[in-house]
C-alpha positions in Angstrom: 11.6 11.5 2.9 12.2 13.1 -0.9 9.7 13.4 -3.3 10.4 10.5 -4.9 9.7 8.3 -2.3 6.8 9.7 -1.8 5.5 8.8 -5.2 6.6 5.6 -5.0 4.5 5.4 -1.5 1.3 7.0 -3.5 1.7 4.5 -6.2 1.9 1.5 -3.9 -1.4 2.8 -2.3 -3.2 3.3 -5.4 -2.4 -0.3 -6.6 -3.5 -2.2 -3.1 -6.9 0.3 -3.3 -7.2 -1.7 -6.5 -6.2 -5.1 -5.5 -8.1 -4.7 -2.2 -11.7 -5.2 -3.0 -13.3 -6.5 0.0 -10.5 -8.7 1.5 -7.3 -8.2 2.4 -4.7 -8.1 -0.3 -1.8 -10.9 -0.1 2.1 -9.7 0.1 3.0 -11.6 -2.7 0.0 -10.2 -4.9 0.7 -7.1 -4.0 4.6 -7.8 -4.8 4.0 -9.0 -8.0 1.6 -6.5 -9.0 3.1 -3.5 -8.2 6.4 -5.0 -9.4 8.9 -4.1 -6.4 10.6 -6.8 -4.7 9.4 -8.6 -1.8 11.9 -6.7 0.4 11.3 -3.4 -1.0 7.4 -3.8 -0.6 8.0 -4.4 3.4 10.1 -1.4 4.0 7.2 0.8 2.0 4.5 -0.8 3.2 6.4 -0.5 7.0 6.6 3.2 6.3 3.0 3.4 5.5 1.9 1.4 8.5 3.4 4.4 10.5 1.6 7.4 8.4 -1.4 4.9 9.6 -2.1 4.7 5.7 -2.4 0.8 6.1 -3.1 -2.0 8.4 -0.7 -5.4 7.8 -1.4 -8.5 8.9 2.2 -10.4 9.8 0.7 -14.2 10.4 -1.6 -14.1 7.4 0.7 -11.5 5.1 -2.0 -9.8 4.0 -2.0 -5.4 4.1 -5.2 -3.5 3.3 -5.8 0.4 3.7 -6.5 1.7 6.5 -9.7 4.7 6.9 -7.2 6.7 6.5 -5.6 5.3 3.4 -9.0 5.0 1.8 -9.5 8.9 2.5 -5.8 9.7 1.0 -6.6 7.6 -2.3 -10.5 8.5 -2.6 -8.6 12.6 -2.3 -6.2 12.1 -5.1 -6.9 13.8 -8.3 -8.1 11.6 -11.2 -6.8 11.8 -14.7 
């Protein structure tokens, strides 16, 4: 995976850690939010699912983060 791609997979965390209050976050919020098409979100969010970075939820298309994910987000520097 380049660098790029993995920016693209930090950014998508960072928006669904600030969709994702205490529920999980819809697909097509989460689509339209972070402005990548639907199909585009599902290959991300699949690759995240691996890095265990976020848990989706197929019959209700919802994705929240993981433990893990909210440990990667919480670490990332703030501007």
């Amino acid at each position: 995976m380049n660098e790029d791609a993995l920016m693209a997979l930090t950014e998508l965390l960072v928006k669904l850690a600030e969709l994702e209050a205490e529920r999980p976050c819809s697909l097509a919020r989460l689509a339209k939010q972070s402005g990548r098409p639907m199909s585009g979100l599902l290959r991300e969010l699949a690759a995240l699912e691996e890095m265990g970075l976020v848990e989706r939820d197929l019959e209700a298309s919802t994705v929240r983060l993981s433990g893990e994910g909210r440990r990667f987000c919480a670490d990332l520097p703030r501007n």
